[in-house]
C-alpha positions in Angstrom: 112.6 88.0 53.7 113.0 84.4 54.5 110.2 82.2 55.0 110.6 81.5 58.7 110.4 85.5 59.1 107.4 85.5 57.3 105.6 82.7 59.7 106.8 84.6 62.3 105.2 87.3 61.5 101.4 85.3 60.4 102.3 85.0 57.1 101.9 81.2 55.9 100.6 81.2 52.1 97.8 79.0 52.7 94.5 80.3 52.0 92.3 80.4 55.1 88.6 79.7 54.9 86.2 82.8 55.6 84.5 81.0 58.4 88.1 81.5 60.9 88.5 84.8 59.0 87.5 87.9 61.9 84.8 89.9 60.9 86.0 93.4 59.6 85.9 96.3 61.5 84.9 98.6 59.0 83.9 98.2 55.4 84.3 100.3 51.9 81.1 102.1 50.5 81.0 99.2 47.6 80.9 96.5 50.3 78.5 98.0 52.5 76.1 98.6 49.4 76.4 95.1 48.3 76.1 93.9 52.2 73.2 96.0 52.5 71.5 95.3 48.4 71.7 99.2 48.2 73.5 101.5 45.1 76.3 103.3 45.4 74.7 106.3 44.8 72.1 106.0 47.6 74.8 105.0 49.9 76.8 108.5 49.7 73.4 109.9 49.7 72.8 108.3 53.1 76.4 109.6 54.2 75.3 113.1 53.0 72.7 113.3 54.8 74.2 111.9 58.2 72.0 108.8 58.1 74.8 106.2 57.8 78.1 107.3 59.8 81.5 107.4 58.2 85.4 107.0 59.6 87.2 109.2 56.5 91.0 107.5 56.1 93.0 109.2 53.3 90.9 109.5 50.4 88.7 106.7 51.3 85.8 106.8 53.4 85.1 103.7 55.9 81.8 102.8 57.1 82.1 101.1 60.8 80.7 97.6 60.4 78.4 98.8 63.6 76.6 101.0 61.1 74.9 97.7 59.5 74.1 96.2 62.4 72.3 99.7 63.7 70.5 100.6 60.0 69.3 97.1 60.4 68.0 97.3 63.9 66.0 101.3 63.2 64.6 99.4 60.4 63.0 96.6 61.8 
């Protein structure tokens, strides 16, 4: 692919910075633990047992970034 199809499409090779980055729409169980300062372990604990809702994509399961803002607000 030449480079003018690839700016076409977004593609630029420059490195953005996180601040213009959008926020993701859903994250992996390892980065919702870390967001949240929670194990692995306890995470798929709280998916077992319903408390934190899951999107399942393949073999990987998705937790909707929602889900940290909702945990967060039950907890307070």
């Amino acid at each position: 692919m030449q480079q003018s199809s690839l700016t076409n499409l977004g593609v630029t090779g420059r490195k953005t910075d996180k601040a213009s980055n959008p926020v993701p729409m859903g994250l992996s169980v390892t980065n919702f633990a870390k967001t949240m300062g929670l194990s692995r372990t306890l995470v798929y604990s709280l998916i077992g047992s319903g408390t934190v809702k899951t999107i399942k994509l393949g073999d990987r399961r998705i937790i909707p970034a929602s889900e940290v803002t909702r945990l967060l607000e039950t907890a307070a």
